[in-house]
LUMVEX-896378 format. One line per 4 residues: number of its first residue (from 0); their letters; for each residue z, y, x of N, C-alpha, C, O. Coordinates in Angstrom, 1 decimal. Atoms other than C-alpha are relative to their C-alpha. Layout:
! residues N
NUM = a = Z:Y:X:Z:Y:X:Z:Y:X:Z:Y:X | ...
! end
This chain:
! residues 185
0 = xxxx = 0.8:0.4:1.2:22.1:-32.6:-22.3:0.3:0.9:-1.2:-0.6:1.3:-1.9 | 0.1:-0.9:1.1:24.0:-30.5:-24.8:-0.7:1.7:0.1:-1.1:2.5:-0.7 | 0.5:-1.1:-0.1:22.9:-27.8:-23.3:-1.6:0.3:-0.1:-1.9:1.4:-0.4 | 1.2:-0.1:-0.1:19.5:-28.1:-23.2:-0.3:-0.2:-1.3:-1.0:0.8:-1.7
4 = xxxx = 0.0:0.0:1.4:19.5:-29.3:-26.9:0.1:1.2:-0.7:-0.7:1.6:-1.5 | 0.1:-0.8:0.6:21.2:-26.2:-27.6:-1.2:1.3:0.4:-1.2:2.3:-0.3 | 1.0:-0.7:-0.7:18.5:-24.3:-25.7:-1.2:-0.1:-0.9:-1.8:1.0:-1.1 | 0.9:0.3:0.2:16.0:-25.9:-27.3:0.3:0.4:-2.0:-0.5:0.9:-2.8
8 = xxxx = -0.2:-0.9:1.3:17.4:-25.0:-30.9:-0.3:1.3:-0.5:-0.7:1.7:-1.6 | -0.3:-1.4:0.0:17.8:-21.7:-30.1:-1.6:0.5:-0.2:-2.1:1.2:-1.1 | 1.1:-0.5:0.5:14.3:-21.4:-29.2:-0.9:-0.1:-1.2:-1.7:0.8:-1.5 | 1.0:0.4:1.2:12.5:-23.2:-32.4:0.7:1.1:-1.2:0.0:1.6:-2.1
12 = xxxx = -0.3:-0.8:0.9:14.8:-20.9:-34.1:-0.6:1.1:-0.2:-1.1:1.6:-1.3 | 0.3:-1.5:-0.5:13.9:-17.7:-32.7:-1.7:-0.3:-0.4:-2.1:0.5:-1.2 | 1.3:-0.1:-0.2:10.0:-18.9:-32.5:-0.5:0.2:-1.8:-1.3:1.0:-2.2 | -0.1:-0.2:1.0:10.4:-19.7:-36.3:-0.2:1.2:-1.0:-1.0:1.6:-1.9
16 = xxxx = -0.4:-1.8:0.7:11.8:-16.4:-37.5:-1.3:0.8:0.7:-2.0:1.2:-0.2 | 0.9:-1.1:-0.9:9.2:-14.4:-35.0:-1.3:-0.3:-1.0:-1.9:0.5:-1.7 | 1.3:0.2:0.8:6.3:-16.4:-36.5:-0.3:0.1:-1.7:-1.2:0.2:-2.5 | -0.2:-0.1:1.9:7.6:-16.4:-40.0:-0.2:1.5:-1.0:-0.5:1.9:-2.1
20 = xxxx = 0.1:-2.0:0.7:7.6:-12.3:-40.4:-1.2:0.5:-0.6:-2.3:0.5:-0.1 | 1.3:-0.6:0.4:5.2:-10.8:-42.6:-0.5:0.8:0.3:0.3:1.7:0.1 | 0.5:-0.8:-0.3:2.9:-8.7:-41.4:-0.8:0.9:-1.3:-1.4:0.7:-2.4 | 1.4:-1.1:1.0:0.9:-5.6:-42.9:-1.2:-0.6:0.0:-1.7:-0.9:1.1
24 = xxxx = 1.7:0.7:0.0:-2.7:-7.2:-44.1:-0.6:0.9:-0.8:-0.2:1.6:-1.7 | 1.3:-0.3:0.7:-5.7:-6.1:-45.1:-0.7:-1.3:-0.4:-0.7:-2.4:0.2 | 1.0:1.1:0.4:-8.1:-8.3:-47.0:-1.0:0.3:-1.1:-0.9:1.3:-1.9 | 1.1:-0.5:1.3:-11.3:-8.4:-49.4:-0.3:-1.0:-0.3:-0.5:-1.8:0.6
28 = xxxx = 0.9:1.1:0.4:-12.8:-10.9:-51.9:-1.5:0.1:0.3:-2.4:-0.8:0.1 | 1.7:-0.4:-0.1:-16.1:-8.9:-50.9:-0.4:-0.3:0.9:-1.2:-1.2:1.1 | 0.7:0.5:-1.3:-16.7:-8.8:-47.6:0.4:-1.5:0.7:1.3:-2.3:0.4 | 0.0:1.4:-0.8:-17.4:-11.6:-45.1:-0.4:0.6:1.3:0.0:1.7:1.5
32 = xxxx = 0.3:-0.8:-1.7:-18.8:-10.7:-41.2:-0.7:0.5:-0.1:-0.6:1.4:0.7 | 1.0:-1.0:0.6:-21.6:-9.0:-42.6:0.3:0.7:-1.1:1.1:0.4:-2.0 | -0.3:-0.9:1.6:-21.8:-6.1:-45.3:-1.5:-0.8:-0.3:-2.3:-1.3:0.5 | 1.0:0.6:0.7:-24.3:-7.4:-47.6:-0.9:1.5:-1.2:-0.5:2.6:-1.5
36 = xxxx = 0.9:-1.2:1.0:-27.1:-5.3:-50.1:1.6:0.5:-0.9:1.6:1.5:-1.6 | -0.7:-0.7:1.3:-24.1:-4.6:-52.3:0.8:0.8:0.6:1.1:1.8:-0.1 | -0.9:-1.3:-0.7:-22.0:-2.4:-49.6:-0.9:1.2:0.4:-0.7:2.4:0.3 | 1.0:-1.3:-0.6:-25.0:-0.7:-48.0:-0.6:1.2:-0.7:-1.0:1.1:-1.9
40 = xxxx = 0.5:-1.4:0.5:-26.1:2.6:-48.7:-1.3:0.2:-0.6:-2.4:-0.4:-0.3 | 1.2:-0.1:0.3:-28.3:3.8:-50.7:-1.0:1.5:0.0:-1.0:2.2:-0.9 | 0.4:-1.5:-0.5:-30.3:7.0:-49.1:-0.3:-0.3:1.5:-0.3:-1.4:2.0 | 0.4:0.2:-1.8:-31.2:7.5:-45.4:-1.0:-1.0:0.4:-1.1:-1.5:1.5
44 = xxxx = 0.5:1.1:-0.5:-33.7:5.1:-45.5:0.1:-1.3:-0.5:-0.7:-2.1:-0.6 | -0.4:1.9:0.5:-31.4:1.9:-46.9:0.0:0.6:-1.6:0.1:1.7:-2.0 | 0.3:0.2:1.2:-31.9:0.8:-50.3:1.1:-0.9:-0.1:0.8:-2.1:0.2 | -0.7:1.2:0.1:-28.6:-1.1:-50.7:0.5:1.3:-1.5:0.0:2.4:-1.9
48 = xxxx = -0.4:0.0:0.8:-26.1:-1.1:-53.9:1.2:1.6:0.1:1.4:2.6:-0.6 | -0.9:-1.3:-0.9:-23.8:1.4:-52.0:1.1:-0.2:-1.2:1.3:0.7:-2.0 | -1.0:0.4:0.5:-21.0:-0.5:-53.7:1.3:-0.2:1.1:1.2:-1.1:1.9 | -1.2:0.5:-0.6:-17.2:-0.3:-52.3:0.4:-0.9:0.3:0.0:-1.5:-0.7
52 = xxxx = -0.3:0.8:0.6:-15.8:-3.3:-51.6:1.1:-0.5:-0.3:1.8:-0.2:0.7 | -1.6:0.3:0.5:-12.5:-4.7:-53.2:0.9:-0.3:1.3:0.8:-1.4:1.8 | -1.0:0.5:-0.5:-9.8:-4.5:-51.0:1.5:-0.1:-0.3:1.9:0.6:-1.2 | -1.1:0.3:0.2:-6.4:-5.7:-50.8:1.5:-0.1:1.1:1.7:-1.1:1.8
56 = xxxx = -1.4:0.2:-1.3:-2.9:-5.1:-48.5:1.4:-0.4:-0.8:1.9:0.0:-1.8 | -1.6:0.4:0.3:0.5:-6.8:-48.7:0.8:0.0:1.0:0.2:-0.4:2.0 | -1.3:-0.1:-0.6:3.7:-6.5:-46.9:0.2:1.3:0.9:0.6:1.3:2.1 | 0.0:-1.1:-0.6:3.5:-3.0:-46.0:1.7:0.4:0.6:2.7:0.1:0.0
60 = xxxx = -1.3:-0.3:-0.8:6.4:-1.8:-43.9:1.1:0.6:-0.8:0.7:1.1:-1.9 | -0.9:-1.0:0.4:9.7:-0.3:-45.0:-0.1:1.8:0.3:0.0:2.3:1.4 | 0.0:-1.3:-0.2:9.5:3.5:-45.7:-1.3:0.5:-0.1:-1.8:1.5:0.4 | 1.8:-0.5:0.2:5.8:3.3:-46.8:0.4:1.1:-1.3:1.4:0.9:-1.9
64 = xxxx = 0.0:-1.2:1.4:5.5:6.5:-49.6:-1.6:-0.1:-0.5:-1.9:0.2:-1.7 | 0.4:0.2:0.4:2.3:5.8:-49.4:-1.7:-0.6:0.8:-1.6:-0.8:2.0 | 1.2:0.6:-1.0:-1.4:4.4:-48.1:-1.6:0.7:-0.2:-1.9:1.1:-1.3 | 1.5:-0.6:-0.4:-5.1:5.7:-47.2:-0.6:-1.2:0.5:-0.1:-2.2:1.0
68 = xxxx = 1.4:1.2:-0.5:-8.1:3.6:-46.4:-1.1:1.0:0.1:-1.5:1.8:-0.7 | 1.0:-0.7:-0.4:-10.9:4.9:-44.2:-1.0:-1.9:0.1:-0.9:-3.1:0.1 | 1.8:1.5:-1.2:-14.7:2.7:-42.8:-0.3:1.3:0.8:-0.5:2.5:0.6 | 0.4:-1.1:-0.7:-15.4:4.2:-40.1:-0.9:-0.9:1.3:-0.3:-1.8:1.8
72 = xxxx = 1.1:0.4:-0.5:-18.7:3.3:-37.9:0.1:0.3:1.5:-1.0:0.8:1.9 | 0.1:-0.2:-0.9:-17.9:3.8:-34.3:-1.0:-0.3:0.8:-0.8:0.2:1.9 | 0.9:0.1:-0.2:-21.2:2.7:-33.4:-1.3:0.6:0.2:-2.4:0.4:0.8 | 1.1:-0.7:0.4:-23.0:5.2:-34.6:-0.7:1.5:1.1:-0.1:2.1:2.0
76 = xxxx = 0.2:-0.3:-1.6:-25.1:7.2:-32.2:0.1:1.6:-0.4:-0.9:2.2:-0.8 | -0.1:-1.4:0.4:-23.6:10.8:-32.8:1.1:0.9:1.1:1.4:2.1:1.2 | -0.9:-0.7:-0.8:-21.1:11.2:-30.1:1.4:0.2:-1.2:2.0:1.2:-0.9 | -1.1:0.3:0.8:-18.3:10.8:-32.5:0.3:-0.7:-0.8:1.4:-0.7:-1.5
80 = xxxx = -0.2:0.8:1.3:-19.0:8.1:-34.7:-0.2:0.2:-1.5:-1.0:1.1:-1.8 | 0.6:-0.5:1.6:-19.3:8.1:-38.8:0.9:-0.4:-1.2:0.8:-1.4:-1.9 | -0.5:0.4:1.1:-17.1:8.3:-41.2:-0.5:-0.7:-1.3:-1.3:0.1:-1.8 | 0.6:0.3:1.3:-18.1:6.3:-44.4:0.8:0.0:-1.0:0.1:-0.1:-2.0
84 = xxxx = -0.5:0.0:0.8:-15.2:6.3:-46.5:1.8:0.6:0.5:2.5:0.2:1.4 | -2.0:-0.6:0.0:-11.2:8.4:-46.7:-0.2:0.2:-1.3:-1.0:0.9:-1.9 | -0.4:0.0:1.1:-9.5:7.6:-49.5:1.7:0.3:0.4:2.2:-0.4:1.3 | -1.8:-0.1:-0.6:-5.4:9.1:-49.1:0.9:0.1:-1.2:0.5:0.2:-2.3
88 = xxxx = -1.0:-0.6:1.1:-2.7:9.8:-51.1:-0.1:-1.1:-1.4:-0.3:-0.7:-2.5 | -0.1:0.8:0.7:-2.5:6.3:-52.7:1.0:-0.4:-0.6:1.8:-0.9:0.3 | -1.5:0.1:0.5:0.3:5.8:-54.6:0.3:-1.2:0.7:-0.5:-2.0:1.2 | 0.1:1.3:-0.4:2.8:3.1:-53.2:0.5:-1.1:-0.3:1.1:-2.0:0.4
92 = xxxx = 0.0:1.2:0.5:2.7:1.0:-55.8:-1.1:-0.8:-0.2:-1.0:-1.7:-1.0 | 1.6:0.2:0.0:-1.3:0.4:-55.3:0.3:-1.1:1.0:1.0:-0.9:2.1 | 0.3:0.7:-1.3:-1.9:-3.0:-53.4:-1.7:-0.3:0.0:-2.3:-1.3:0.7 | 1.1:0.6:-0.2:-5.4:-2.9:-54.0:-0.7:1.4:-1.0:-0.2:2.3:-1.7
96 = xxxx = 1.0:-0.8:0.0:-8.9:-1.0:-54.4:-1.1:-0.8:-0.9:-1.9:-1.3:-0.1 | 1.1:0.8:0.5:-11.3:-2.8:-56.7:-1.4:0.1:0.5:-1.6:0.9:1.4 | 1.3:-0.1:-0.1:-14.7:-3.1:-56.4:-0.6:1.4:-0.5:-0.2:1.8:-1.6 | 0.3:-1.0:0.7:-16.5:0.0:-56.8:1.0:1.5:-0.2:0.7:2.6:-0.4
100 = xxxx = -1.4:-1.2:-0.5:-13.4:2.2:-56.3:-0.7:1.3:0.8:0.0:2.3:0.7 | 0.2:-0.9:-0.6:-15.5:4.5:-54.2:-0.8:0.7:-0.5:-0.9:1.8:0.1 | 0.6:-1.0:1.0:-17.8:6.0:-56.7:0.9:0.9:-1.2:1.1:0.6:-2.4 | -0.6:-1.0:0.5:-15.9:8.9:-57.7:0.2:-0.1:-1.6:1.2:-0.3:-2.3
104 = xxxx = 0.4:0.0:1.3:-17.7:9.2:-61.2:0.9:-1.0:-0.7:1.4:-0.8:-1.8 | -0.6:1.4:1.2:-16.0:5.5:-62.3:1.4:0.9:-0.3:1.8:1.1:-1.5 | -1.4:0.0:0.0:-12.4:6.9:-61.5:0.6:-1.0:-0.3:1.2:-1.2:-1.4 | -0.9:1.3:-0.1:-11.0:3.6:-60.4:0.9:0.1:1.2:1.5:-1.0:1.2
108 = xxxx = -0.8:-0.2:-0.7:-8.9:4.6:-57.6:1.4:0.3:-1.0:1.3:0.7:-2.2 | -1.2:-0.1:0.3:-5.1:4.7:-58.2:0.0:1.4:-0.4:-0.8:2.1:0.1 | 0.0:-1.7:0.9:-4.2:8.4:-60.5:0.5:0.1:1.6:1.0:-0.8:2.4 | -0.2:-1.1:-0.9:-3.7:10.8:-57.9:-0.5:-0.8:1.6:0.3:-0.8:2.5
112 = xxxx = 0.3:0.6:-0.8:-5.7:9.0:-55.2:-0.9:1.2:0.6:-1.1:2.0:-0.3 | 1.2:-1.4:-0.3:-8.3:11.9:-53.2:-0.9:-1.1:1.0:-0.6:-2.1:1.6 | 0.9:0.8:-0.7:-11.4:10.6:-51.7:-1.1:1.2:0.5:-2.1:1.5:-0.1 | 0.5:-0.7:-0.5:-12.6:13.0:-49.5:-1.1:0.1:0.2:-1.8:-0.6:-0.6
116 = xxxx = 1.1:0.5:-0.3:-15.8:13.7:-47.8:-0.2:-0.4:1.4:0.6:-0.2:2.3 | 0.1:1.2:-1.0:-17.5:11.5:-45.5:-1.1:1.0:0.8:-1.5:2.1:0.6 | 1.1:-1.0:-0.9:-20.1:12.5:-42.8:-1.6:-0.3:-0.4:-2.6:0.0:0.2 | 1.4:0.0:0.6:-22.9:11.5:-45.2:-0.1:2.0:-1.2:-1.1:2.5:-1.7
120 = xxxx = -0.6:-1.3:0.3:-21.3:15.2:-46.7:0.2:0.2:-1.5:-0.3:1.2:-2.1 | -0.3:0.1:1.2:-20.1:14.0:-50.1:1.2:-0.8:0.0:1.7:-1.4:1.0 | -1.4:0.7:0.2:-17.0:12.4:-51.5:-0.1:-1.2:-0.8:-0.8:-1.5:-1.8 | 0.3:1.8:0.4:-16.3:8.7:-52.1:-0.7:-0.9:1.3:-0.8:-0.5:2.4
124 = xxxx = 0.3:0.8:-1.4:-17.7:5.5:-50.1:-1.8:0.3:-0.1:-2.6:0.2:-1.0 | 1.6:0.5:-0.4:-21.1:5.4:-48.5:0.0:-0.3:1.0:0.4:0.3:2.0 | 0.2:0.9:-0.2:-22.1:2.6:-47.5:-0.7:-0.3:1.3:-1.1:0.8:1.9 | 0.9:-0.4:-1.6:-24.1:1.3:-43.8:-0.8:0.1:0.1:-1.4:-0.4:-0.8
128 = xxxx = 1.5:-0.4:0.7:-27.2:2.7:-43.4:-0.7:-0.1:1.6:-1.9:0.2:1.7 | -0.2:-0.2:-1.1:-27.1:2.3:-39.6:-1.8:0.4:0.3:-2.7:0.1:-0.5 | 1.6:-0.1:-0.5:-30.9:3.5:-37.4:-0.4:-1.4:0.0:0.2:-2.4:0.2 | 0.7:1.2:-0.1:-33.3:1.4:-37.7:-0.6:-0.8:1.4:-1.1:0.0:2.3
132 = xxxx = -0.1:0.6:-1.6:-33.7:-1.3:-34.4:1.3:0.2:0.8:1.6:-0.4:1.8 | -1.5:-0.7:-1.1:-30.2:0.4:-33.2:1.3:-1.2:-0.1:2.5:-1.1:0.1 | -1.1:1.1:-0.2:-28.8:-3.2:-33.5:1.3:0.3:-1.1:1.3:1.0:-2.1 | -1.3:0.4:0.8:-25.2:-4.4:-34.8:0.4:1.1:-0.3:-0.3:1.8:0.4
136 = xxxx = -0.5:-0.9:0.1:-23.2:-1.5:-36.2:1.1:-0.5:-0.3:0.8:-1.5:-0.9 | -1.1:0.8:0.2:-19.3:-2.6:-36.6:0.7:1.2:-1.0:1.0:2.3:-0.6 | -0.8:-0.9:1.1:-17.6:-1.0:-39.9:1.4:-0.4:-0.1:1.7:-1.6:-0.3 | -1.5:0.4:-0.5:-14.0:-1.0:-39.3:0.7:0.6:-1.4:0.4:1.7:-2.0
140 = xxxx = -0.4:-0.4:1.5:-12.1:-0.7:-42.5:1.7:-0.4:0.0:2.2:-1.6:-0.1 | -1.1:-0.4:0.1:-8.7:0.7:-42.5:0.9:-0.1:-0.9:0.3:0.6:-1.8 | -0.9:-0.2:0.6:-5.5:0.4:-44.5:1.5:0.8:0.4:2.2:0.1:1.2 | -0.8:-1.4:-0.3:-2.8:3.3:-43.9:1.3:-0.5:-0.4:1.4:-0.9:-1.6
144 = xxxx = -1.8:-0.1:0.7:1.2:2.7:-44.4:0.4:1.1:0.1:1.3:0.9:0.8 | -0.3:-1.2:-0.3:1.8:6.3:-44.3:1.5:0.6:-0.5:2.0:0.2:-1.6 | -1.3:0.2:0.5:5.3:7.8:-44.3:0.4:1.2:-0.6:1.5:1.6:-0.4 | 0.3:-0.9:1.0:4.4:10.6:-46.7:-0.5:-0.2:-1.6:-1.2:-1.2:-1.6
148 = xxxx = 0.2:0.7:0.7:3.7:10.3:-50.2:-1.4:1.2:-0.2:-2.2:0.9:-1.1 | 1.1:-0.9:0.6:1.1:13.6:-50.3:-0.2:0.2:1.7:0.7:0.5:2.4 | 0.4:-0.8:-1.2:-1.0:14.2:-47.1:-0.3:1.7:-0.3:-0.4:2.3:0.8 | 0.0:-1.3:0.6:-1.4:17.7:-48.6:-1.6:0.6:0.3:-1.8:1.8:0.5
152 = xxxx = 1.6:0.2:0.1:-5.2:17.5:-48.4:-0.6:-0.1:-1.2:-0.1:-0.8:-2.1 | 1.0:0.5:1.1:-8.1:17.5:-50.8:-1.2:-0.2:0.2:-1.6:-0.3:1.3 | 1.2:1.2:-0.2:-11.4:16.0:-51.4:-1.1:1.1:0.4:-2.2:1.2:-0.1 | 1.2:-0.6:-0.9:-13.2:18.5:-49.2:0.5:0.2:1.6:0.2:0.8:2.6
156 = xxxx = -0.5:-0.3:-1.9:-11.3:18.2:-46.3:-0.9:-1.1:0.9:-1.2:-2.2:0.4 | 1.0:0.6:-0.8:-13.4:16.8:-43.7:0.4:-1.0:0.8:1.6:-1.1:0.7 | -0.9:1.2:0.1:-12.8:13.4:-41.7:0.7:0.5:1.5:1.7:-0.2:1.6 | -0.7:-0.1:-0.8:-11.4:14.5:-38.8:1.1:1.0:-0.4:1.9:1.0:0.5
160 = xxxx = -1.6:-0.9:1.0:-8.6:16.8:-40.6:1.2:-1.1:-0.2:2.4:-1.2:0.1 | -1.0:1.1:0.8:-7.7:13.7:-42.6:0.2:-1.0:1.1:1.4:-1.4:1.1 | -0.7:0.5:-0.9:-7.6:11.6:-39.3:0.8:0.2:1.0:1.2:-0.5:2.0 | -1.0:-0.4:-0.8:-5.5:13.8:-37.9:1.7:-0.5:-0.8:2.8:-0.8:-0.4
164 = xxxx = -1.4:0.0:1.2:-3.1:13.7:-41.1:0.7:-1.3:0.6:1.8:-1.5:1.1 | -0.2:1.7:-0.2:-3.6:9.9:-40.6:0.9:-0.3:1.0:1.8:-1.1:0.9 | -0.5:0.4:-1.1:-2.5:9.9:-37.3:1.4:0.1:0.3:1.9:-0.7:1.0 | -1.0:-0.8:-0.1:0.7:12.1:-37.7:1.2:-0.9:-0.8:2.4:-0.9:-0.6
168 = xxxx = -1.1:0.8:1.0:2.1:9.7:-40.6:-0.1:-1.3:-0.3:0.2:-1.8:-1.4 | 0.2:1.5:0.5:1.2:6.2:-40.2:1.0:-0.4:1.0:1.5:0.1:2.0 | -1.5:0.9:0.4:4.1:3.5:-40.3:-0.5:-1.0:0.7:0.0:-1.3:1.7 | 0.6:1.0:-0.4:1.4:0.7:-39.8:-1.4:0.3:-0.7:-1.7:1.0:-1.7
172 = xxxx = 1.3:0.5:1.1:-2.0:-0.3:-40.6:-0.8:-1.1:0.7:-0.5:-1.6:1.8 | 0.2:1.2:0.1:-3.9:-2.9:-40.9:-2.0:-0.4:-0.1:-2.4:-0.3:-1.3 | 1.6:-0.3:0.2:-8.3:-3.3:-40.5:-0.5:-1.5:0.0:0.1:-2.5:0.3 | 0.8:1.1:0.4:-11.0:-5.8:-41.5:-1.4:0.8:0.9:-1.8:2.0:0.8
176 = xxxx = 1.2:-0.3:-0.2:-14.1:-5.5:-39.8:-1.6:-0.7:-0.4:-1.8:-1.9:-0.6 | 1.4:0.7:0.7:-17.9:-6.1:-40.9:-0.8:0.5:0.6:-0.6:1.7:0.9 | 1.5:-0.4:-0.7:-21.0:-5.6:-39.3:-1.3:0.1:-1.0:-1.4:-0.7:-1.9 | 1.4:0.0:0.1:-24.7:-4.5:-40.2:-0.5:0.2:0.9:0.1:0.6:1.9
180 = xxxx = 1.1:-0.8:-0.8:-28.1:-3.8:-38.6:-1.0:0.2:-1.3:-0.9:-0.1:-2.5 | 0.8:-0.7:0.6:-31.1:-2.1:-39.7:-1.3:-0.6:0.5:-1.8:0.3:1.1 | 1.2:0.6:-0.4:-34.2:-4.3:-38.8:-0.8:1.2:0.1:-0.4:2.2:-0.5 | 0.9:-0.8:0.8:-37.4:-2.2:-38.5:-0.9:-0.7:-0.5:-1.1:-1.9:-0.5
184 = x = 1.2:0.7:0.9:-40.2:-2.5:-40.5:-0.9:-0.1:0.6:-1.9:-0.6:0.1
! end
């Protein structure tokens, strides 16, 4: 009997601690399972706000220097997918991206933040613009623990460069996903 008691301690303990650990998160007050007129693009066809939307990560790993956030459209019918937004070289005292962070012009990103370009072939976020009838498109939206504090990149490096950088120095990360479509008319 004591044994089994102590058996049984052991594990609530262990299950405790395991379930109690904080993880790396991502989160936004904007999105929900859909991007809405205020994320989508505005060009290609869509008429949306082609507004960023606010995100936020906490409990980033030990030995973070610093974090990146991409969207990136795996859906998209190009044979490689679509980048829509790399932002790197976030400082790592940034836990968050406001609203609107991706229009370059505001300069609301963290100082020394780079916001590359995307495969709409400009710099900052743009938004889903997916074909029209080509169904759901799934925007997968990235947060970076990287274990560098400068990917040694700038805002014309293109997105597979910076997802290589990405790949080379992430710690953890952490994604939110949102969907559109593009009805036709």
């Amino acid at each position: 009997m004591k044994k089994s008691n102590l058996i049984i301690g052991l594990l609530i303990t262990l299950s405790s601690t395991v379930f109690s650990q904080n993880t790396f998160t991502l989160s936004s007050n904007d999105l929900g399972g859909e991007a809405t007129i205020n994320e989508v693009f505005n060009g290609f066809g869509c008429t949306g706000e082609n507004q960023s939307p606010q995100l936020s990560w906490k409990n980033a790993p030990e030995g973070t220097k610093s974090f990146a956030v991409t969207m990136y459209d795996p859906d998209a019918p190009t044979g490689s997918g679509w980048w829509h937004w790399l932002v790197f070289d976030i400082p790592v005292n940034a836990k968050e991206l406001v609203s609107g962070a991706g229009n370059t012009a505001l300069n609301l990103t963290p100082e020394g933040a780079i916001q590359s370009i995307t495969d709409y072939g400009a710099n900052g976020y743009g938004g889903p613009c997916p074909p029209e009838g080509h169904g759901l498109h799934q925007y997968i939206i990235t947060v970076y623990a990287l274990k560098t504090d400068k990917l040694g990149l700038n805002e014309s490096t293109n997105p597979a460069v910076v997802g290589y950088y990405l790949w080379n120095n992430t710690l953890a990360k952490a994604s939110i996903v949102t969907y559109y479509q593009r009805n036709k008319k």
